[in-house]
C-alpha positions in Angstrom: 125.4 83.0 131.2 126.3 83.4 127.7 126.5 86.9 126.8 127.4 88.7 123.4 130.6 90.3 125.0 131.7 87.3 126.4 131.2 85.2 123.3 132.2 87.7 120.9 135.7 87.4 122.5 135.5 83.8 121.3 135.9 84.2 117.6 135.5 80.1 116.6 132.6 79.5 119.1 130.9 83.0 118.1 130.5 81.4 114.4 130.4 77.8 115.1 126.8 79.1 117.5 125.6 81.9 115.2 126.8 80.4 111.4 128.6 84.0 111.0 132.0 86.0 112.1 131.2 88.5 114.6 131.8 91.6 112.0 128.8 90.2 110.0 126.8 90.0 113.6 127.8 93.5 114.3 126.5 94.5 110.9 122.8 92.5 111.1 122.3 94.3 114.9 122.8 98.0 113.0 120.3 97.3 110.9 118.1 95.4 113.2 118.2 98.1 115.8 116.1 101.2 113.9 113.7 98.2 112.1 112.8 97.0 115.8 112.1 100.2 117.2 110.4 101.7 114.5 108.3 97.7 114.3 107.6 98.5 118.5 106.5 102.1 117.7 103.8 101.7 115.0 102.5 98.1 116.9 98.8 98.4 118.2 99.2 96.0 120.9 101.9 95.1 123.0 104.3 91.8 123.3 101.0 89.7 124.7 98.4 90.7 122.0 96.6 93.2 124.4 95.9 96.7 123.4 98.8 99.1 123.8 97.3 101.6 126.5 100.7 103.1 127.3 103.2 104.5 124.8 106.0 102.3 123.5 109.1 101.4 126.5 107.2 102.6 129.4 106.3 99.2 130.5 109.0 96.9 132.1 112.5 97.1 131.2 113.7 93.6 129.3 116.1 92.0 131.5 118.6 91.2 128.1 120.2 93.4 126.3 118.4 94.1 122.5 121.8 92.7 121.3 121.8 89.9 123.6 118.3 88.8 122.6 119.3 89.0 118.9 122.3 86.9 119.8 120.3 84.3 121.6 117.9 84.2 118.5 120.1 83.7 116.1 121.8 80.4 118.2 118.4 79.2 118.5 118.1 79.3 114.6 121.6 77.7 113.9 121.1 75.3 117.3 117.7 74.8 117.5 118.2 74.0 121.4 115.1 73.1 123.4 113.8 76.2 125.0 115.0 74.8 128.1 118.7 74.8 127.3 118.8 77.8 125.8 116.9 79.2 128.7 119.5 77.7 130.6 122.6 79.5 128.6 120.9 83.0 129.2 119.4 82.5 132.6 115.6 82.6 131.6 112.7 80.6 131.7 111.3 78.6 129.0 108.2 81.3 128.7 110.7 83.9 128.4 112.5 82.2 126.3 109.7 81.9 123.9 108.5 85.7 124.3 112.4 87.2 123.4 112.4 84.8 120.0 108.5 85.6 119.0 109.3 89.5 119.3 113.0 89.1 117.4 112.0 86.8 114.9 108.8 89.1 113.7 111.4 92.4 113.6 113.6 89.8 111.6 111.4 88.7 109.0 110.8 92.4 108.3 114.0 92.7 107.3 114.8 89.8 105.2 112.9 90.9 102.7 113.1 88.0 101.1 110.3 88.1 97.6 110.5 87.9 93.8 111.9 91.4 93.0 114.3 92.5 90.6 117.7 92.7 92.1 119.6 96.4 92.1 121.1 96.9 88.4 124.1 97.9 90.7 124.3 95.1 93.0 127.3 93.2 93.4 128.3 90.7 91.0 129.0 87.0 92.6 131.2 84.3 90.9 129.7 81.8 91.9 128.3 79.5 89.1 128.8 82.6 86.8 130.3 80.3 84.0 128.0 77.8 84.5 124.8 79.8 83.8 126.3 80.8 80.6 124.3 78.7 79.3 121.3 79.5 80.2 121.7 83.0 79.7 117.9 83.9 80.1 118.2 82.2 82.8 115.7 84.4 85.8 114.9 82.1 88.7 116.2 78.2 89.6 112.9 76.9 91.5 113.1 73.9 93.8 110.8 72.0 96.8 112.2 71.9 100.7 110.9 69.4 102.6 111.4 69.5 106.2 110.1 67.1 108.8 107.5 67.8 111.5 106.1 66.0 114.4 102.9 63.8 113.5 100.2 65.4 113.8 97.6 64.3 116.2 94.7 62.5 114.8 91.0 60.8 115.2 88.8 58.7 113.6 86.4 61.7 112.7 89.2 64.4 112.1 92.5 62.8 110.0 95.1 65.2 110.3 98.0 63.1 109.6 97.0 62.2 106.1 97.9 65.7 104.4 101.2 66.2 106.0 102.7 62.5 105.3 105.0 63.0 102.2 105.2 59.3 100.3 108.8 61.2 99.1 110.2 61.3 102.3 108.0 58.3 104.1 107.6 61.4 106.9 104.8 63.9 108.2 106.5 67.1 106.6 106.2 70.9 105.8 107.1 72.0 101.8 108.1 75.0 100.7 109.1 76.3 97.2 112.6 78.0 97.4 113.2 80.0 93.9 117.1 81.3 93.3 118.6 83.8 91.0 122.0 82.6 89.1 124.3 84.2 91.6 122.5 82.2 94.3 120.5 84.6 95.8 116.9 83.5 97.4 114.4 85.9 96.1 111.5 84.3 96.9 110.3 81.6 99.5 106.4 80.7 99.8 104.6 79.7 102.9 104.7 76.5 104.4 101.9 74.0 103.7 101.3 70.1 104.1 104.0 67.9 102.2 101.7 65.0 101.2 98.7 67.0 99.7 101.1 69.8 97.8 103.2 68.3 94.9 105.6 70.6 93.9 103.8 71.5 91.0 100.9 72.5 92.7 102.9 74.8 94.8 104.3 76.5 91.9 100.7 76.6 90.7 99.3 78.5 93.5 102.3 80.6 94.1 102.1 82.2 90.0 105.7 82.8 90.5 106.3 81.9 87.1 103.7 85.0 86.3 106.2 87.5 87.7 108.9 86.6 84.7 109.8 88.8 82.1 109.4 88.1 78.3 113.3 87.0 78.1 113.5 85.6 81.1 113.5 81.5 81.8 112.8 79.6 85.2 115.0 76.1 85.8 113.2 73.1 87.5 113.8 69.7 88.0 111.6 66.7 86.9 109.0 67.3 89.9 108.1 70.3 88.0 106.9 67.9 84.6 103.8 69.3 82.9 104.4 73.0 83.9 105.2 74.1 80.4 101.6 73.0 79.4 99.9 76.1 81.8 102.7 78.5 80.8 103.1 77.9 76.9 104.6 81.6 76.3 107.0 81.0 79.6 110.5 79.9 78.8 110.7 77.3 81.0 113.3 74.7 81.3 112.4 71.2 82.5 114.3 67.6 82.2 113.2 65.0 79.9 110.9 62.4 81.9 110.4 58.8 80.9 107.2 57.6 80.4 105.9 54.0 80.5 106.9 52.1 77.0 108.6 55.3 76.4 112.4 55.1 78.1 114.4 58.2 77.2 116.8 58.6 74.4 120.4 58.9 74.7 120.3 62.1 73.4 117.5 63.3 76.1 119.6 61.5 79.2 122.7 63.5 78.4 120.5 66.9 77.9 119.1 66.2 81.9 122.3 65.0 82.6 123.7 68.9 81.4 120.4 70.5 83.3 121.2 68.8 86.2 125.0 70.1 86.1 124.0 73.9 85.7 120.8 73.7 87.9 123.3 72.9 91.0 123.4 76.5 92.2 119.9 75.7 93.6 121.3 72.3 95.5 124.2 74.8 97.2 121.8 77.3 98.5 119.4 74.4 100.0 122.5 73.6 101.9 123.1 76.4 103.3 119.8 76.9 104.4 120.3 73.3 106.0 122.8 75.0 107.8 120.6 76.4 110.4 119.1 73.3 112.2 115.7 75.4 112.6 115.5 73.6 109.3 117.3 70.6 109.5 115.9 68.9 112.1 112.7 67.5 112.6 110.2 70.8 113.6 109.4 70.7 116.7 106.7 74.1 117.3 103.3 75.2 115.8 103.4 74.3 112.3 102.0 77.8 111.6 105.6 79.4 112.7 107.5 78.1 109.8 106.8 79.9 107.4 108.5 83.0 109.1 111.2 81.3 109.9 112.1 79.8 107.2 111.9 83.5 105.2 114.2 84.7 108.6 117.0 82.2 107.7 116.7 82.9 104.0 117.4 86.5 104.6 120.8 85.0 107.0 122.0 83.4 104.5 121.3 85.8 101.5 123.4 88.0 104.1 125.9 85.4 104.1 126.1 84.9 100.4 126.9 88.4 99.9 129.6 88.5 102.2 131.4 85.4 101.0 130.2 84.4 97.6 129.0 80.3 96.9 131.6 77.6 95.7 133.4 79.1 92.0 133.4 77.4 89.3 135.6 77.4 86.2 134.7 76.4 82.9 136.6 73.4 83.1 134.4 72.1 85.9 131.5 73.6 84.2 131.8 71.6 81.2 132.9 68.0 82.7 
């Protein structure tokens, strides 16, 4: 049965099944320990959405560790093992199973605090892409769409279900979401899942008004899904690649400009890979479409604790200006 002090005696199979070193493990449980207790406290039902009648911990002792059920989250999140096998690993049922990652992942999601704020004046400076965003130095938020594949959705004659969720992009049934990074390659905001075939990305960004929350010198990056946003924010600095119409091919000059948006815009192409990390959101979704959206924030928040620990890929101006 996999425990966290025998796999934290493991060092390469600790971060190969978790995506980080044990220290940085060791460091999420600290701070996952007072925000789960304090979450259980304050709660006005218990773990099975009854009314609490008895006070917080009286009821039946969990047969895990807290520290083992965050570890066996957080390899379900990087895995994404069938409840089965994972139930299997730490010698529990699939209903179990379920129960332990419900009541981590909601004390998680408190935590990551992932939203558009301002970061901390003080906060660490990253390297990474910090030559390339020169620039752009206005340069607030890099906003792109995630796409990630679901299950298709069951359907009948009277009641089409599949239609929304089937993404023409992708030629799949999928879930969007609309990922926004700051320069240093931060996620500061993620939206809520919705269905990939009736959401374009612009629509998404629409209904989101992230671009509402940008200061008067600050500028948004975007690629060319994003065409026709500068029209609804015309006092927005907003910067958008060139788009071809018909009878209307783009310049030279306008290919080389996307050509240098696409370059510095790549921050936003690093950070979707990390999140792809985490086969949570690699692989094809397998639960209730309405749990994705808090997971997705949860792995946002891992990996914004990753990126802070080791910053992204450096760049030099060399490589920013080839």
């Amino acid at each position: 049965m996999i425990t966290y002090a025998l796999l934290s005696g493991h060092v390469g199979a600790f971060r190969s099944l978790t995506g980080m070193g044990v220290s940085e493990f060791d460091a999420l449980f600290a701070e996952f320990v007072p925000a789960h207790l304090e979450r259980l406290r304050v709660s006005p039902t218990k773990r099975h959405q009854t009314a609490r009648r008895k006070a917080q911990g009286s009821g039946r002792v969990h047969r895990h560790t807290l520290q083992d059920r965050l570890l066996m989250t957080v390899i379900w999140l990087r895995v994404y093992t069938t409840y089965e096998v994972l139930g299997f690993f730490f010698g529990l049922n699939k209903t179990n199973i379920e129960d332990n990652l419900k009541d981590v992942l909601a004390t998680l999601d408190i935590i990551s605090q992932v939203s558009a704020k301002r970061p901390d004046p003080d906060q660490r400076k990253l390297r990474s892409v910090q030559a390339v965003m020169e620039a752009f130095p206005d340069g607030r938020l890099v906003i792109e769409a995630k796409e990630q594949r679901i299950q298709r959705p069951k359907s009948d004659k009277e009641n089409d279900q599949q239609k929304p969720f089937y993404s023409g992009k992708k030629k799949a049934h999928t879930l969007k979401n609309q990922i926004a990074v700051c320069p240093q390659g931060i996620i500061e905001a993620v939206s809520q899942s919705v269905p990939g075939g009736a959401n374009h990305d612009i629509t998404l960004l629409r209904n989101d008004h992230l671009l509402d929350q940008l200061g008067p010198d600050e500028a948004a990056m975007m690629d060319k899904g994003y065409d026709g946003i500068t029209k609804d924010y015309p006092d927005k600095r907003l910067y958008v690649p060139h788009k071809a119409r018909r009878n209307h091919p783009l310049t030279p000059e306008q290919k080389a400009d996307n050509r240098v948006h696409a370059r510095y815009r790549i921050i936003v192409e690093h950070v979707n890979a990390q999140l792809n990390r985490f086969d949570v959101l690699a692989h094809v979704w397998r639960h209730a479409r309405e749990d994705h959206s808090q997971v997705i924030r949860v792995v946002a928040g891992l990996v914004n604790r990753r990126t802070y620990a080791c910053p992204l890929k450096t760049y030099t101006i060399a490589e920013a200006n080839a």
